[in-house]
Structures are given as C-alpha cells and as structure tokens.
C-alpha positions as CSV (number, residue, x, y, z in Angstrom):
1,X,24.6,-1.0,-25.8
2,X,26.1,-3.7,-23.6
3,X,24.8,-6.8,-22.8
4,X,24.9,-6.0,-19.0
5,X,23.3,-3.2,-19.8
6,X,20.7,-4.7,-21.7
7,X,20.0,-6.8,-18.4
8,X,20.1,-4.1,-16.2
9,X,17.1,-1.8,-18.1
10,X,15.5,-5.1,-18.4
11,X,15.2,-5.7,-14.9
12,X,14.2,-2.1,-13.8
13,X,11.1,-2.3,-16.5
14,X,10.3,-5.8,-14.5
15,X,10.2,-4.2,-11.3
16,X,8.2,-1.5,-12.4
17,X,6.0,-3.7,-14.5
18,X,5.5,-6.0,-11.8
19,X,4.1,-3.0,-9.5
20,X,2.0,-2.1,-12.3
21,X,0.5,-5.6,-12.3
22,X,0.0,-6.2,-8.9
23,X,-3.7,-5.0,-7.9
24,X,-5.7,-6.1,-11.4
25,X,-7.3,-9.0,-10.2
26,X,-7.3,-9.2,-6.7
27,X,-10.2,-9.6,-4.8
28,X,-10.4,-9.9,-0.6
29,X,-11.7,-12.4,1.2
30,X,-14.9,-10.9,1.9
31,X,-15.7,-10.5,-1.8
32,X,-15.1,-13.9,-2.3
33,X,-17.3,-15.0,0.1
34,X,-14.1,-16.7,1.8
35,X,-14.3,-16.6,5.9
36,X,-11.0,-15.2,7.1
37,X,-8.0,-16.6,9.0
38,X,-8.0,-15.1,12.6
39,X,-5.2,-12.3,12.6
40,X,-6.0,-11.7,8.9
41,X,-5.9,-7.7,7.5
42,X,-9.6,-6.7,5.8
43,X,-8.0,-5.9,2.7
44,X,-5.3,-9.1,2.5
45,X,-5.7,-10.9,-0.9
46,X,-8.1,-13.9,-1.2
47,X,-7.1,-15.2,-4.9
48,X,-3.3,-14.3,-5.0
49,X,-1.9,-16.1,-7.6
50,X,2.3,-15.4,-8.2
51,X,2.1,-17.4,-11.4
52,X,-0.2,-15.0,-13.1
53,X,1.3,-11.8,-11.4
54,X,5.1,-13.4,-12.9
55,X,3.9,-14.0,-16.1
56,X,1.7,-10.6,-17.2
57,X,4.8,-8.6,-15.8
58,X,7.7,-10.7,-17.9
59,X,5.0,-10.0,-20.7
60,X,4.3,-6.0,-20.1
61,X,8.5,-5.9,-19.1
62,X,9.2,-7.3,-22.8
63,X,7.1,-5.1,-24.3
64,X,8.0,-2.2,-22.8
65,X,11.5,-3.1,-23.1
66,X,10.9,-3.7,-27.2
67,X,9.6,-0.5,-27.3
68,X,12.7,1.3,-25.3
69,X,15.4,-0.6,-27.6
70,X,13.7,0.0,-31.1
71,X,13.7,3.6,-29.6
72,X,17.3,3.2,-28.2
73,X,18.4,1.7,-32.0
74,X,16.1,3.9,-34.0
75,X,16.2,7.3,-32.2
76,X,12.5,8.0,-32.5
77,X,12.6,10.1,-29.7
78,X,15.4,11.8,-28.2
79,X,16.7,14.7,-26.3
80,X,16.3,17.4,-29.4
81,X,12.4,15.8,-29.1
82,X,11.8,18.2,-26.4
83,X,13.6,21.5,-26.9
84,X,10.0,23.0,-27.0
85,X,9.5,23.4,-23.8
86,X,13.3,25.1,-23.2
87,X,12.3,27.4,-26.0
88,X,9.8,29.8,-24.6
89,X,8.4,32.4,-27.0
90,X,9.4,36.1,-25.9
C-alpha cells in the first residue's frame, strides 16, 4: 500500500470518526443552567470543547485505522468472506 494512500484512508476514518464523536458530551445551555446569548438556537452547545472532540477522534481514527491495516496486511476478512450471501441454497 502507498504511503499516500495510507494518508488518504487515514483521513476518511478521521472524518467519520470525528462525526461519530461529536454529540457524546454535549450539553445545552439550559441544562447547564447557563442563560443564553440573545439570537442563540435552544439546542446550541453550552460546553463545546474542540480539544476533546480532536483528540477522542485522532484516538477512535488510529484505532480503527490499526484495525483496517492489520486486516489490509493480514487478510482476515476479505471478498471470499462473504460469498454466503451470493450463494443461495436451491
């Protein structure tokens, strides 16, 4: 596998790590017991912190990466994994 592509799979996992990790934690305003700013959505954040979001999804992104490469260089599952559900009993 290239490098570049290395990066590349990296980077989607991130993404889709990062909307995985989003929502834990979050709590509104009105839960915090926090008065709002004036123009402010109901359900806008009161406790958004980026440095927590960033590092639990470089974290679950490594991880799930790890697992996709030792798959990638092991072949633990692959295509032939799944030929059960071409193969339909007559």
């Amino acid at each position: 596998m290239n490098f570049t592509s290395i990066i590349a799979i990296y980077v989607l996992f991130w993404v889709l790590s990062a909307f995985l990790v989003l929502p834990f934690g979050i709590r509104t305003t009105e839960e915090m017991g926090q008065e709002r700013v004036a123009g402010q959505m109901d359900g806008a954040p009161g406790n958004f912190q980026p440095g927590k979001v960033l590092l639990r999804t470089t974290l679950l992104s490594a991880a799930l990466f790890g697992l996709y490469y030792l798959n990638y260089t092991y072949g633990w599952i692959d295509r032939h994994s799944f030929d059960f559900l071409l193969n339909k009993p007559s």
